[in-house]
C-alpha positions in Angstrom: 23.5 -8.2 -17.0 26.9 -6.4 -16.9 27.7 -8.1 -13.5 26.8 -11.7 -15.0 28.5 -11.0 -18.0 31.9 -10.0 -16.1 31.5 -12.1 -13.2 32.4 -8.8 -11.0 30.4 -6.5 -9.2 29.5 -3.8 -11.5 27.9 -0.4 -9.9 25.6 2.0 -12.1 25.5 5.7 -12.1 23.3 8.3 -13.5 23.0 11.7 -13.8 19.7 13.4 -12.5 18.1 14.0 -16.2 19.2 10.2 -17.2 17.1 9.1 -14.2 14.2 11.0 -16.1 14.9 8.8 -19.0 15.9 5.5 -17.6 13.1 5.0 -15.4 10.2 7.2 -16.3 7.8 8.1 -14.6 3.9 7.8 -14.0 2.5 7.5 -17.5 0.1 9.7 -19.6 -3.4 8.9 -19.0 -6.5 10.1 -20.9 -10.2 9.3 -19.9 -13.7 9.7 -20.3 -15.8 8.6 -18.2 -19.9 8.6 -18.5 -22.2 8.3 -15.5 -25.9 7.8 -15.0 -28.0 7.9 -11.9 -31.5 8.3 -10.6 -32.6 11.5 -9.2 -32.3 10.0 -6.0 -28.8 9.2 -6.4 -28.5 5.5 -7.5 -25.8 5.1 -10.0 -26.9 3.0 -12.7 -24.2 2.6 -15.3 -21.0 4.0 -15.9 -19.1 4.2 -19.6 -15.5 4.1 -19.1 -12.6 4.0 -21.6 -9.1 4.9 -21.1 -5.5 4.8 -23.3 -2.0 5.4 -21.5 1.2 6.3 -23.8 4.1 4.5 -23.9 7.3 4.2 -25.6 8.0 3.4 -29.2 9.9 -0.1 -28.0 8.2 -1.0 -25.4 4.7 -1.5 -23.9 4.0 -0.1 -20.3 0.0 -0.2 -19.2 -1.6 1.5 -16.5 -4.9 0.2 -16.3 -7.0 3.3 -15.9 -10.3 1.1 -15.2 -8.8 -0.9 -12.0 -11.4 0.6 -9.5 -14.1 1.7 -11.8 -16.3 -1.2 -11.2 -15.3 -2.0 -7.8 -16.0 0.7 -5.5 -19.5 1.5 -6.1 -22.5 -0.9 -6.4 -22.7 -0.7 -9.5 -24.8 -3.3 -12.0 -24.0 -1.8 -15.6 -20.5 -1.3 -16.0 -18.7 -1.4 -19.6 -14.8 0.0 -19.2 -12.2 -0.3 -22.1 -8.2 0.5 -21.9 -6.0 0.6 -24.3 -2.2 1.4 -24.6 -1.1 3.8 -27.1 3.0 4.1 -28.7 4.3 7.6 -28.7 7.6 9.1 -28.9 8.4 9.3 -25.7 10.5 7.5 -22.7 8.9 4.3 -21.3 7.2 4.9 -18.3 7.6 3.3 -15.1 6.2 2.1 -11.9 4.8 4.6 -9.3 2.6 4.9 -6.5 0.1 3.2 -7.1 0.0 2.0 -10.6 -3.5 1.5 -11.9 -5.3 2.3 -9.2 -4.2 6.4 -8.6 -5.5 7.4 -12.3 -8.7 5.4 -12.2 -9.7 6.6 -8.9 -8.6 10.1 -10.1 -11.3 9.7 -13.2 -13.8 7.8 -10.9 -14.0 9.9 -7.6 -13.8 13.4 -9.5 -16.9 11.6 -11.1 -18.5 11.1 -8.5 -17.9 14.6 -7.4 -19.6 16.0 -10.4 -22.7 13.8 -9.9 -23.3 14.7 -6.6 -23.5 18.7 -7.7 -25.8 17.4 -10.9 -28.3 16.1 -8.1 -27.7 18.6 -5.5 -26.5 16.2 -2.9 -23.6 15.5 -0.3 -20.8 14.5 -2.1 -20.7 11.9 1.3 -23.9 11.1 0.7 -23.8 10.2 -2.9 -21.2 7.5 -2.1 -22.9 5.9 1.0 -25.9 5.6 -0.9 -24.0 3.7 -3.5 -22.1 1.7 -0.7 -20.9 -2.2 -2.3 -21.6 -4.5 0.2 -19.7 -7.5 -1.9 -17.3 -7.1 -5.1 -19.7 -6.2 -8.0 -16.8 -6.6 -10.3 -15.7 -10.2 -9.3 -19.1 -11.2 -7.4 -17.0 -12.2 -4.5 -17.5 -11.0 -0.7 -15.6 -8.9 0.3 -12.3 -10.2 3.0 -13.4 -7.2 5.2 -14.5 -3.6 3.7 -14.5 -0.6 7.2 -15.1 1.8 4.6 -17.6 3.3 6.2 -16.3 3.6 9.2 -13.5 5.2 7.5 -16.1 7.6 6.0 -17.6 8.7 9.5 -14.4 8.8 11.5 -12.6 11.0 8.9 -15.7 13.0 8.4 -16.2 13.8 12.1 -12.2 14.3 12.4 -12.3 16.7 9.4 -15.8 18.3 10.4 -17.8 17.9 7.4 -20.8 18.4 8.3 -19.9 22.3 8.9 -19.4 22.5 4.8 -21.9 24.3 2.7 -22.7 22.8 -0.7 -22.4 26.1 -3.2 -18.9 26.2 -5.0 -17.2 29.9 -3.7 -19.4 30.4 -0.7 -16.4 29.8 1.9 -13.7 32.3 2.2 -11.9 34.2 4.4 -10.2 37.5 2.6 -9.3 37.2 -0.4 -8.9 33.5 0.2 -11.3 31.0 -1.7 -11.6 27.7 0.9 -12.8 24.4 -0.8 -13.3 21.1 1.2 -13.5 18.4 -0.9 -13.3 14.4 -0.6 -13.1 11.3 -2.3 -12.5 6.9 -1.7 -9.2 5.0 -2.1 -8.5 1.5 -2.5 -5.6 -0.7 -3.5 -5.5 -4.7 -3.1 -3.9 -7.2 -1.3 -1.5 -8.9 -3.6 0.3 -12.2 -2.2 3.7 -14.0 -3.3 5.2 -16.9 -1.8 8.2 -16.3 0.4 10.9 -18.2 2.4 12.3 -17.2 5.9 15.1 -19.0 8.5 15.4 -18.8 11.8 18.6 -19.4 13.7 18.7 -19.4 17.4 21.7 -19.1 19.4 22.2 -20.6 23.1 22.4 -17.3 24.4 19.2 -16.5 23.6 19.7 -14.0 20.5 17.5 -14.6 17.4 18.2 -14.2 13.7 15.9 -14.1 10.9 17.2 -14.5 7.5 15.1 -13.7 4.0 16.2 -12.4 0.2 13.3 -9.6 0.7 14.7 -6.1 0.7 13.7 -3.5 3.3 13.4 -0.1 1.1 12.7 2.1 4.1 9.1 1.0 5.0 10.2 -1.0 8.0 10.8 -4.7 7.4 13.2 -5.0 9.6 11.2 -3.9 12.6 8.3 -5.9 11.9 9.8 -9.3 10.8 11.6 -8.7 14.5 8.1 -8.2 16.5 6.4 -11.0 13.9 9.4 -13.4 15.4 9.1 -11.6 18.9 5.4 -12.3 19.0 5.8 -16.0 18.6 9.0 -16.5 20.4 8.6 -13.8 23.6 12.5 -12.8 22.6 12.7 -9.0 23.0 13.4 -7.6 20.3 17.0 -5.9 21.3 18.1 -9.8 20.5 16.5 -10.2 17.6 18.8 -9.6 14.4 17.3 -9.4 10.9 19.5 -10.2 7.7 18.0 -8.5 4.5 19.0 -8.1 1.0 20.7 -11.2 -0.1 19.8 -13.2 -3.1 22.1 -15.9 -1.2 19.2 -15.7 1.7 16.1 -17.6 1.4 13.9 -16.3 -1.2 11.0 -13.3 -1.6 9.5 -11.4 -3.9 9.7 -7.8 -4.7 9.0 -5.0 -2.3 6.2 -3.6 -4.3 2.6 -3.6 -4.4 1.9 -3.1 -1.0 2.7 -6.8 -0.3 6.0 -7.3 1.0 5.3 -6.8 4.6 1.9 -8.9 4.0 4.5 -11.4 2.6 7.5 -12.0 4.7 5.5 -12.0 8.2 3.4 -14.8 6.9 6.6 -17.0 6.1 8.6 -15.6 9.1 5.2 -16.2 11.7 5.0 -19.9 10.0 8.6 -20.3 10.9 8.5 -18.9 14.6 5.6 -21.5 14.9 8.3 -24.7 13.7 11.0 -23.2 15.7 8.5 -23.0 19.0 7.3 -26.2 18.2 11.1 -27.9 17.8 11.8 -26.4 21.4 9.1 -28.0 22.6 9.5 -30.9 21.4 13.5 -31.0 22.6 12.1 -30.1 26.0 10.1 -33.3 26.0 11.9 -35.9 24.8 15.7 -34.9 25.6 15.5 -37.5 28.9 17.8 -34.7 31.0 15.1 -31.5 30.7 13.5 -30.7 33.7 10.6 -30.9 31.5 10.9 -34.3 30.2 7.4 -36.0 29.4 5.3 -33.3 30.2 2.0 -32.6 28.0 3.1 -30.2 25.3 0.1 -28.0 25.7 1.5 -27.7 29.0 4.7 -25.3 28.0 5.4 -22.1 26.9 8.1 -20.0 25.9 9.6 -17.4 28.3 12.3 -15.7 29.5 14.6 -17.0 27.4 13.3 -20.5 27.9 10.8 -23.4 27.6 8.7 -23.3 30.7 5.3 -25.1 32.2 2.3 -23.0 32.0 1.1 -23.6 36.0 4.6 -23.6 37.0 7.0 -20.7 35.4 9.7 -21.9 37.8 9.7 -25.3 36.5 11.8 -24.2 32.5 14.7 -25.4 31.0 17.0 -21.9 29.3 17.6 -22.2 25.5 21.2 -22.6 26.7 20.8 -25.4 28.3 17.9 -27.1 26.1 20.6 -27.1 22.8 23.8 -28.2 25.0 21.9 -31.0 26.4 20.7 -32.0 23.4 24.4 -31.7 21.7 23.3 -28.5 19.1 25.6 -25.1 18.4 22.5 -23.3 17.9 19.0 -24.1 16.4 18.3 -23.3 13.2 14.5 -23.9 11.0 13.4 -23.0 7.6 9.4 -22.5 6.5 8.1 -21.6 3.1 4.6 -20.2 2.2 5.0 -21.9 -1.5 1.9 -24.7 -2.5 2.9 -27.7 -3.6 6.3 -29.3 -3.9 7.8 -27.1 -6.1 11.5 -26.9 -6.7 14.6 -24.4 -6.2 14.5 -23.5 -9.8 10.6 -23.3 -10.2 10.3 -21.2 -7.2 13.2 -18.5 -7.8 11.1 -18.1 -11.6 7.7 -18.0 -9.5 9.4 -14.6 -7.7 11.1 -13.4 -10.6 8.0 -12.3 -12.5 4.9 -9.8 -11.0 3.0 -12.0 -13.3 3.2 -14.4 -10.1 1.2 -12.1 -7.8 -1.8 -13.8 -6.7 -4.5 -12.3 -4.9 -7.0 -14.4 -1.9 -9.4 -17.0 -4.0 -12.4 -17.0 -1.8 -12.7 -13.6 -1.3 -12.4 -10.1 -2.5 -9.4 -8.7 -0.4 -8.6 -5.2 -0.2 -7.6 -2.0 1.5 -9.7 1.0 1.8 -9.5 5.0 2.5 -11.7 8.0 3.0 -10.1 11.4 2.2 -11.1 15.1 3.2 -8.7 17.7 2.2 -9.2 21.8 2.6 -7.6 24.0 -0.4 -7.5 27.9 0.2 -7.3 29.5 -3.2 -6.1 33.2 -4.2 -8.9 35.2 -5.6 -6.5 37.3 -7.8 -3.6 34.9 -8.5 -5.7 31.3 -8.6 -2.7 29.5 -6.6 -4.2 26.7 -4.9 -2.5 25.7 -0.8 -3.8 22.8 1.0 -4.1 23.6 4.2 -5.6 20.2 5.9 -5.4 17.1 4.9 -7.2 14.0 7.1 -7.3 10.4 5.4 -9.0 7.7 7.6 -7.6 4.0 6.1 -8.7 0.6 6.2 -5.4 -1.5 5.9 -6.4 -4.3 8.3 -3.9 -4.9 11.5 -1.0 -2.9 11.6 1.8 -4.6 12.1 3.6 -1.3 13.6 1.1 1.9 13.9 3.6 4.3 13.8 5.3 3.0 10.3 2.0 2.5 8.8 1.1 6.2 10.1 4.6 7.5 7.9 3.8 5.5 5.0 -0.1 6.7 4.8 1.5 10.5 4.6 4.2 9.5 2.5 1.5 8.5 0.0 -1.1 11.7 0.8 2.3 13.7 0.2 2.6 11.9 -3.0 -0.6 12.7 -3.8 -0.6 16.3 -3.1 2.4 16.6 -5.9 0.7 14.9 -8.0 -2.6 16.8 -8.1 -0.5 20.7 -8.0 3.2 20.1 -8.8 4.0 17.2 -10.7 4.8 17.7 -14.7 7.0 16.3 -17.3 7.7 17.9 -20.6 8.4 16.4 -23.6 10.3 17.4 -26.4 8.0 16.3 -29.2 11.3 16.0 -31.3 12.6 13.6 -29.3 10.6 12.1 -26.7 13.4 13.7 -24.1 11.9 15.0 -20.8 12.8 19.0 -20.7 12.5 19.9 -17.0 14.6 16.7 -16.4 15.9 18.4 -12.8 14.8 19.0 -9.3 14.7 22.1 -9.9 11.9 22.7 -13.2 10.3 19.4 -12.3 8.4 20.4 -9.0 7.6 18.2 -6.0 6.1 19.0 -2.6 8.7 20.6 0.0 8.0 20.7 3.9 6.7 24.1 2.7 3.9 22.9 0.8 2.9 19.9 2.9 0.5 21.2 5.5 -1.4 19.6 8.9 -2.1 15.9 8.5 -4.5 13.3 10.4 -4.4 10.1 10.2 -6.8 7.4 11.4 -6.8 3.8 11.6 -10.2 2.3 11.1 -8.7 -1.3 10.4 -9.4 -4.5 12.3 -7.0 -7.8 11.4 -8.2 -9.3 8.3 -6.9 -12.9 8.4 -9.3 -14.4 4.9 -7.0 -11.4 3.3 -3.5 -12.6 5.1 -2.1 -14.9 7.5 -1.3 -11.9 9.9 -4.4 -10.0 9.1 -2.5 -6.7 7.7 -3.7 -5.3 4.7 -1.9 -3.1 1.8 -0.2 0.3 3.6 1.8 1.8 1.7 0.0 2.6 -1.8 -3.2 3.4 -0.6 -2.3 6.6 1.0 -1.8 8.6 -2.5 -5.2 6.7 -4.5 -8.0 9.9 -4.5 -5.9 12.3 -2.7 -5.8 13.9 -6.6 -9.6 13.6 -6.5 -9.9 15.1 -3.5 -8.0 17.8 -3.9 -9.3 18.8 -7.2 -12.7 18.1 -6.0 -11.8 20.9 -3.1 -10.4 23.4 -5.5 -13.9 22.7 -7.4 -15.5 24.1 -4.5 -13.3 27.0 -3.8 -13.6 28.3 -7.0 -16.4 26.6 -8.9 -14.2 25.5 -11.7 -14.1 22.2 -12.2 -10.1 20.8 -12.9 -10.0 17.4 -15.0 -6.4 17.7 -16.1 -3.5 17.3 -13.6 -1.8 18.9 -12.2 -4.1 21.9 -11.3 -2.0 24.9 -11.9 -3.2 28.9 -12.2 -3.4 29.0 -15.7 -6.3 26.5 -15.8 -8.1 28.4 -12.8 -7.6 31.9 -14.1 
């Protein structure tokens, strides 16, 4: 606003306790959370009601019932949440809003049923396996969860774990294995993309969307690669720019979802130009020949039989008198205008998710806690998360954002705590120092497994949400492992000694 207002570029600066209170942090949730089931395990209903505190001035809701009636087959499901004022800062946006609390309440849930009936925690969820969306009565885009749950099982070794809370230890080391299900959703925005292609041969894709370290760089360049068989050394990518053609935010899990659809759909009108110059410009070697005939290679147009029979980029755009070659593609319905569409990305209110279809990612998590006898400090020792997030567009960026998010988790469950000043609403421990999170110290051996396949009724490139679902039910977990170290059962986060002693 200042920068508008001044017509000058205007930098902000803040202190580390004003970042406390300027952008908050995960809110304050409360739940309670009923269950019933038949002795054979059959969940039959489930009571759920929820509040999250928020500021004085302004109203910040975290939806504490977002996977309660989703996960589970489920027929009776009644879930309330409401949003309660205190005096305290505003919260804000954090991995993964909405979905981390209520699979905290949910999975923990599930944890204590499965003791109540004297069954595998494992079990207990297969037997309640969803085969469609009982919340939206939509089938589901594509759900591997089960193969999630036997390929992280196997990986963890599961089956070696005895039931009784405290009957695994080693010294005076308690050892609890515990697990729970994640899921987040696939949330869609429009988005615009341009490619420009220089006679040389070198590529450059242009889009407003912002690349926040999860990689959009390197997979808009192998989305364009893909299409265009450019490798991707030549391949620049321009990021960042409100002057660029427009995106959405880089949140939700849906960026990457977002921009490869508009950058692939471009790719596909740049190809297609090519070969239509390569046609119809009467001096190409490959004037008049079929168009399903060509193919792009080698920094060229060329027949499909006959690879020596191609025309170079270079010479396609000087014989047909053009600098360079540049396309623009959109993913937005309809015929809306500049102005329509810069306020269709300038509000989350404008995230959409697939019609048809129930479209989400999925994880199974299995986490092993050793626990000190005499002192109750709780060490996770092995964490393995097996994740549904349809294809990945790069494995190896998708691998750092699924620990990223178990890392995440792993503060949240035993580090993690603000404290207010009742007086004031100020955070206390507003340093990185009092306020906790987890070091390379505390972060211990972690598997990862891909279980995905490409989903394309979810996106137009089949990829799936990455980069939330890592942390929803690694809190679960965890305190569902510390449950059977020591046979005290943890609602409150986080799980500190005082409320094992």
């Amino acid at each position: 606003m200042a920068s508008r207002e001044l017509k000058r570029p205007v930098k902000v600066a803040l202190t580390r306790p004003q970042t406390f209170t300027g952008f908050g942090g995960r809110a304050s949730t409360h739940q309670s959370l009923e269950m019933g089931a038949t002795r054979d395990g059959k969940i039959t209903a489930i009571i759920h009601d929820g509040y999250n505190e928020t500021s004085l001035d302004d109203v910040f809701a975290e939806g504490t019932n977002r996977v309660t009636a989703r996960m589970y087959a489920i027929e009776n499901v009644t879930s309330h949440h409401r949003v309660v004022p205190i005096n305290t800062v505003t919260p804000g946006w954090m991995r993964a809003p909405g979905e981390n609390p209520s699979a905290f309440s949910l999975e923990v849930s599930m944890d204590e049923m499965a003791y109540a009936l004297n069954m595998d925690p494992l079990a207990l969820r297969i037997k309640n396996w969803a085969d469609h969306d009982y919340q939206q009565g939509k089938p589901w885009s594509s759900r591997q969860l089960k193969e999630a749950y036997q390929k992280g099982a196997e990986a963890f070794g599961w089956s070696k774990r005895s039931m009784e809370p405290r009957s695994m230890r080693e010294g005076r080391e308690l050892i609890g294995w515990g697990m729970a299900s994640g899921t987040y959703p696939v949330n869609l925005q429009p988005a615009e993309a341009t490619l420009v292609l220089q006679p040389d041969g070198h590529l450059t894709v242009k889009s407003a969307g912002a690349d926040i370290g999860t990689g959009t760089y390197t997979i808009l360049a192998q989305t364009a690669a893909d299409v265009l068989k450019i490798p991707q050394d030549r391949i620049q990518v321009e990021l960042g720019d409100s002057r660029l053609p427009s995106a959405g935010v880089a949140g939700g899990s849906q960026l990457a979802g977002n921009l490869t659809a508009a950058v692939f759909k471009t790719a596909l009108a740049l190809r297609e130009r090519l070969f239509t110059l390569a046609i119809e410009t009467p001096d190409s070697p490959l004037f008049g020949t079929p168009r399903d005939k060509l193919v792009v290679m080698d920094n060229g147009v060329a027949m499909t039989m006959r690879p020596n029979r191609k025309v170079t980029f270079e010479q396609l755009l000087s014989l047909a008198g053009l600098p360079s070659l540049a396309l623009s593609a959109d993913t937005f319905k309809g015929n809306a205008s500049a102005e329509e569409r810069d306020k269709m990305l300038s509000a989350l209110n404008t995230i959409t998710r697939p019609e048809d279809v129930s479209a989400h990612s999925w994880s199974a998590l299995f986490v092993e806690v050793r626990v000190d006898e005499d002192f109750g400090t709780v060490r996770v020792k092995r964490m393995v998360g097996a994740f549904d997030s349809g294809r990945l567009y790069n494995p190896a960026l998708a691998r750092s954002q699924w620990i990223g998010g178990m890392v995440m988790g792993l503060g949240q469950a035993l580090l993690e705590e603000g404290t207010l000043d009742p007086r004031n609403g100020r955070v206390i421990n507003n340093n990185l120092a009092d306020y906790l999170v987890a070091v390379s110290a505390d972060v211990p051996e972690i598997t990862t497994i891909d279980v995905g396949q490409p989903d394309y009724k979810a996106t137009t490139m089949g990829g799936k949400a990455v980069g939330e679902l890592g942390i929803v039910g690694m809190a679960a977990a965890i305190s569902n492992a510390v449950f059977h170290a020591t046979g005290k059962r943890v609602r409150e986060l986080p799980i500190t000694m005082e409320k094992l002693i």
